[in-house]
MMTF fields as JSON, N, C-alpha, C and O atoms, coordinates in Angstrom:
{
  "mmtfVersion": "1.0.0",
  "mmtfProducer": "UNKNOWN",
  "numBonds": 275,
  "numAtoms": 276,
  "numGroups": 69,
  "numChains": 1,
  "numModels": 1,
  "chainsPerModel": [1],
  "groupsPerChain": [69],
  "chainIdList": ["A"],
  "bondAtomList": [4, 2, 8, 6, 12, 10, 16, 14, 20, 18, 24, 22, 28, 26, 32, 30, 36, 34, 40, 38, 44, 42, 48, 46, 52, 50, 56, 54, 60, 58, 64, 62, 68, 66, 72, 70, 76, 74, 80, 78, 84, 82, 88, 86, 92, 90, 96, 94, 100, 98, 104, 102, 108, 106, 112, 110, 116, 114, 120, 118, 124, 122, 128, 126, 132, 130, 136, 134, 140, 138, 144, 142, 148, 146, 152, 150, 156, 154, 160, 158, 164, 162, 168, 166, 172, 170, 176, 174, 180, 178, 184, 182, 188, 186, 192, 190, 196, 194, 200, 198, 204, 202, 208, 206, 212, 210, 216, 214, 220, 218, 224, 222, 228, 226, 232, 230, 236, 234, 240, 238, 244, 242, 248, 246, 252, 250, 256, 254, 260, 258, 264, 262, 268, 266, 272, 270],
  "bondOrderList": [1, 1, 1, 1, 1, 1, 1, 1, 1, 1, 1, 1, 1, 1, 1, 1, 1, 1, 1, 1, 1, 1, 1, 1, 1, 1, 1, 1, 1, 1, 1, 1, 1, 1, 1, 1, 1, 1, 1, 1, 1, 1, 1, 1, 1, 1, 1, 1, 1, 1, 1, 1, 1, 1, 1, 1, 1, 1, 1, 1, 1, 1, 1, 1, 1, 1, 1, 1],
  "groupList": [{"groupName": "UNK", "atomNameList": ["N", "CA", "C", "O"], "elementList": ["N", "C", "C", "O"], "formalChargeList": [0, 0, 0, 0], "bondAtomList": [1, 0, 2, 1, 3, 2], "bondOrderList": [1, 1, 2], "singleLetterCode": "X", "chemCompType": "L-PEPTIDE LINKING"}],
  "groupTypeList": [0, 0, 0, 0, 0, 0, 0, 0, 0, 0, 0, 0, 0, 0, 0, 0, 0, 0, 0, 0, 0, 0, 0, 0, 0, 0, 0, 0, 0, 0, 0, 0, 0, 0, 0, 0, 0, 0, 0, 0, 0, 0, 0, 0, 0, 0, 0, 0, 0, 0, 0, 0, 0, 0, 0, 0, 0, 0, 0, 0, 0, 0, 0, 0, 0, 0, 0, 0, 0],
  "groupIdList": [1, 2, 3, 4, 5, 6, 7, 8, 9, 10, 11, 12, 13, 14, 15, 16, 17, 18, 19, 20, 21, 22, 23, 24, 25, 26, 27, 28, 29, 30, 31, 32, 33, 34, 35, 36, 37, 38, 39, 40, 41, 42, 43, 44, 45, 46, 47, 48, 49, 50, 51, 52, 53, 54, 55, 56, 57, 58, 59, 60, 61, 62, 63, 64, 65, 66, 67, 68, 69],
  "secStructList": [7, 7, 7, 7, 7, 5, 7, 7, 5, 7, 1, 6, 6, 1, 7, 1, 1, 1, 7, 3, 3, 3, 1, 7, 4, 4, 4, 6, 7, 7, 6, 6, 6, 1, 7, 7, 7, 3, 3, 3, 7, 1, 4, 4, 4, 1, 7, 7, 5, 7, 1, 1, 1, 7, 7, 5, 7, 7, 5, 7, 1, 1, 7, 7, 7, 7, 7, 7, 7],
  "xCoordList": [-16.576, -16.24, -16.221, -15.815, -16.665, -17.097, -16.065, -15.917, -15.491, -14.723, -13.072, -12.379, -12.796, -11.531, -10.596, -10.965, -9.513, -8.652, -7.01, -6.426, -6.746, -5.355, -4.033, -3.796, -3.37, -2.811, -1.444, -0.871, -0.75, 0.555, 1.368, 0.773, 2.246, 2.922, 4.565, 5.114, 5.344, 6.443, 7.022, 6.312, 8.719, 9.299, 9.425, 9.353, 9.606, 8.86, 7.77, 7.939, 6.71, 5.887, 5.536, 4.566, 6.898, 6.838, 7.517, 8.137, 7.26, 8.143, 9.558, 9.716, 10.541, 11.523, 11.576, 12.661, 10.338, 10.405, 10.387, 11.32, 9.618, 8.603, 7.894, 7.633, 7.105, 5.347, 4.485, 4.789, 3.201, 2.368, 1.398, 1.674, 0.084, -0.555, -1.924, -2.025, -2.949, -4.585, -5.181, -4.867, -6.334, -6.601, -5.217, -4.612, -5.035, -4.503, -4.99, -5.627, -4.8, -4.765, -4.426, -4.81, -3.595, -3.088, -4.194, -4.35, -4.927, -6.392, -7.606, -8.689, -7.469, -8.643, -9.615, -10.822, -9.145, -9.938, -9.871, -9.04, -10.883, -11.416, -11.038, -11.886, -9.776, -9.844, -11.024, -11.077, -11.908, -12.362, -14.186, -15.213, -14.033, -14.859, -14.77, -15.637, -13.373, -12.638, -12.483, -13.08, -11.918, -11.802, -10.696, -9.856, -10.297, -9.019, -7.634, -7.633, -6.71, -5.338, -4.273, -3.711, -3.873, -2.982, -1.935, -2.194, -0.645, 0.256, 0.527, 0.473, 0.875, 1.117, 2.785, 3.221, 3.317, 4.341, 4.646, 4.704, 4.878, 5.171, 6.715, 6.959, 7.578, 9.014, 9.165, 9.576, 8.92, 9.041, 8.384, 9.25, 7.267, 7.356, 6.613, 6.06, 6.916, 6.632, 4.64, 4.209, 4.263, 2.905, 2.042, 2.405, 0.94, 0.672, -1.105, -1.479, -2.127, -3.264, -4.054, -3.803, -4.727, -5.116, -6.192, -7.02, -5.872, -7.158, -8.69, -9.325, -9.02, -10.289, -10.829, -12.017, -9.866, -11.037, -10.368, -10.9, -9.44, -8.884, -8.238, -8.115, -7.603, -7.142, -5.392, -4.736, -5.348, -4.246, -2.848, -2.859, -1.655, -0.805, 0.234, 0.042, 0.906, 1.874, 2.798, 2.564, 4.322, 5.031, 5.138, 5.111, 5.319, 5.472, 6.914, 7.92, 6.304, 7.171, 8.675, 9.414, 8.91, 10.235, 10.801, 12.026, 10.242, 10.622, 12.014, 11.82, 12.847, 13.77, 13.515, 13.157, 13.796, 13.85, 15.312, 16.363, 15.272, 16.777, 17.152, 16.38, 18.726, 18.794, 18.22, 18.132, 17.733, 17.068, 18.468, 19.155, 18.498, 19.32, 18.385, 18.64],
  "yCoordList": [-2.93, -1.781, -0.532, -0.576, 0.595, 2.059, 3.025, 4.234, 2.314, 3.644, 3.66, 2.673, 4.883, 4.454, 6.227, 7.4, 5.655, 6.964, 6.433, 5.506, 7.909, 7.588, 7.631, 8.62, 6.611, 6.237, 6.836, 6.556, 7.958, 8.232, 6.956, 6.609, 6.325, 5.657, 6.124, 6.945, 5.372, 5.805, 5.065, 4.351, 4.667, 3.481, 2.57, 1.354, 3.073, 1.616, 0.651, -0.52, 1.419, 0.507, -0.629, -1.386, -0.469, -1.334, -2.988, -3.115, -3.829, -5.46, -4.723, -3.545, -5.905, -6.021, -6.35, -6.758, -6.199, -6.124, -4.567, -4.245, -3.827, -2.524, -2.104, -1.078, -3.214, -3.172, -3.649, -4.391, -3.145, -3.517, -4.511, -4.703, -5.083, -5.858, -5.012, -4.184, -5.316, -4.658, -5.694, -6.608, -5.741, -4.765, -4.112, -4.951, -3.283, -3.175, -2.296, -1.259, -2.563, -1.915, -0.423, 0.312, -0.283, 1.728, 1.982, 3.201, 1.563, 2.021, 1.74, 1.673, 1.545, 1.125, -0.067, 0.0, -1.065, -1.871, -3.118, -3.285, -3.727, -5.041, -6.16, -6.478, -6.7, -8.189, -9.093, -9.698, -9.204, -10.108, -9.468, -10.144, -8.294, -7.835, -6.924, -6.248, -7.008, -6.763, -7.471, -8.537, -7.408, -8.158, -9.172, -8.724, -10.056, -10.876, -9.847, -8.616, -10.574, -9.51, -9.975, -11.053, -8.719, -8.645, -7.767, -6.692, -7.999, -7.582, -6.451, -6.65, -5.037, -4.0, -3.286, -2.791, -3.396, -2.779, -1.35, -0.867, -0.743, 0.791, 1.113, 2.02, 0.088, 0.787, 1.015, 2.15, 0.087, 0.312, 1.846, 2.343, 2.729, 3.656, 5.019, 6.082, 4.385, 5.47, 5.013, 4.95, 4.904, 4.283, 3.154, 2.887, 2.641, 1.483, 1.742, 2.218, 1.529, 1.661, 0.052, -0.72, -0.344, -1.499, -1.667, -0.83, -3.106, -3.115, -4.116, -4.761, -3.939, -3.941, -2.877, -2.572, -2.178, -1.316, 0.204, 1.261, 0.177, 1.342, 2.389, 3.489, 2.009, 2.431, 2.956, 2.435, 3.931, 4.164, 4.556, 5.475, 3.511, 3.081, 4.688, 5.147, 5.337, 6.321, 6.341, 5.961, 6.927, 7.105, 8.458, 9.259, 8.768, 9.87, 10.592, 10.101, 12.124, 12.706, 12.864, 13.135, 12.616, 12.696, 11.345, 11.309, 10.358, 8.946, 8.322, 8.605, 7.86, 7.338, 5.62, 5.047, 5.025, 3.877, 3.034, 3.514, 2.338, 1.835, 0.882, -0.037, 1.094, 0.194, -0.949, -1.034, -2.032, -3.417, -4.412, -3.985, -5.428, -6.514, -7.173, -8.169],
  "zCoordList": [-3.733, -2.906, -3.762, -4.923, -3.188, -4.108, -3.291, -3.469, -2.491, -1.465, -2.219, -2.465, -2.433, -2.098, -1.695, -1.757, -1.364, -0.644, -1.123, -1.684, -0.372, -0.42, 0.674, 1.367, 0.694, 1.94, 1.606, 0.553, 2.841, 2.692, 3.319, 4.339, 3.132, 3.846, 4.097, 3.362, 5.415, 5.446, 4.937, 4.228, 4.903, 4.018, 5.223, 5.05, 6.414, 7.577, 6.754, 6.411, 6.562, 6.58, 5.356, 5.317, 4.147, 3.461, 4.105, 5.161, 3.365, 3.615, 2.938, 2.619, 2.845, 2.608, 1.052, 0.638, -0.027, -1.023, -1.592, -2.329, -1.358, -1.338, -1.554, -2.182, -0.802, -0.672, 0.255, 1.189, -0.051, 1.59, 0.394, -0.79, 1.26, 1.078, 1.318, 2.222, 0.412, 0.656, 0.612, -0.15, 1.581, 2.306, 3.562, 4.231, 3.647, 4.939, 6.308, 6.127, 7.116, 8.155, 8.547, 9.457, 7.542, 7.576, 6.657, 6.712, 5.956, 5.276, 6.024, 5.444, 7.486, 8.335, 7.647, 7.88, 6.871, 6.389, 7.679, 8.571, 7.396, 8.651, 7.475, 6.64, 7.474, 6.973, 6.691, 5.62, 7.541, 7.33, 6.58, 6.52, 6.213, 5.049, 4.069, 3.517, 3.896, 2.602, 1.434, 1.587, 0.205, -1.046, -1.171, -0.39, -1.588, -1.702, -1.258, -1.286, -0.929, -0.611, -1.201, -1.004, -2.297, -2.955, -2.835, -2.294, -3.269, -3.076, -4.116, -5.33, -3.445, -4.211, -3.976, -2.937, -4.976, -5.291, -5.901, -7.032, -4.109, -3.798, -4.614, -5.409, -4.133, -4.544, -5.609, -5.851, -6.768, -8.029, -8.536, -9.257, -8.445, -9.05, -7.797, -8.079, -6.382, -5.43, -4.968, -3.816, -5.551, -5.027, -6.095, -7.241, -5.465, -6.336, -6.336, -5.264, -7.256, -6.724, -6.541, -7.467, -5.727, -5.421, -6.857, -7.216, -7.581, -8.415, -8.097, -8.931, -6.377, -6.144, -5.526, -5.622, -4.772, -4.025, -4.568, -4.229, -5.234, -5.566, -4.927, -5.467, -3.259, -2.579, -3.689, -4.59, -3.068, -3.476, -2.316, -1.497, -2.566, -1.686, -1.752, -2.878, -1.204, -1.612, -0.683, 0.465, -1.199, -0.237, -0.163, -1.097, 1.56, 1.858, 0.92, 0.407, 1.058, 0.538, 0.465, -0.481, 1.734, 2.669, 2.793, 2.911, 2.791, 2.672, 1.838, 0.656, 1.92, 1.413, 1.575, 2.604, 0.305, 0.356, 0.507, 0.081, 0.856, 1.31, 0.216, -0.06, -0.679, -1.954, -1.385, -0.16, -2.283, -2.348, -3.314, -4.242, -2.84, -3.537, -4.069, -4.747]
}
């Protein structure tokens, strides 16, 4: 894959760790002709960049993350 962008996200749209999964769906990608899906970890430093397609994950500006146990 040669494309890549960058995705604002809200803190909705992380899991209950704080992170989404790529390909995803808030990047208009089609599962089923996308690259393997790996898990990217937003919370730890506010965004993550995917290392196949180079999408880059971000949290919105305004976003608050909720403490994590």
């Amino acid at each position: 894959m040669s494309t890549s962008s960058t995705i604002e996200l809200a803190a909705a749209d992380l899991n209950h760790q704080g992170g989404i999964f790529c390909p995803s769906p808030k990047a208009d990608m089609k599962l089923w002709n996308s690259h393997p899906k790996v898990y990217l970890d937003v919370a730890k430093t506010g965004e993550a960049r995917c290392p196949y397609c180079g999408t880059v994950y971000r949290l919105g500006a305004n976003e608050q993350l909720a403490h994590r146990h």
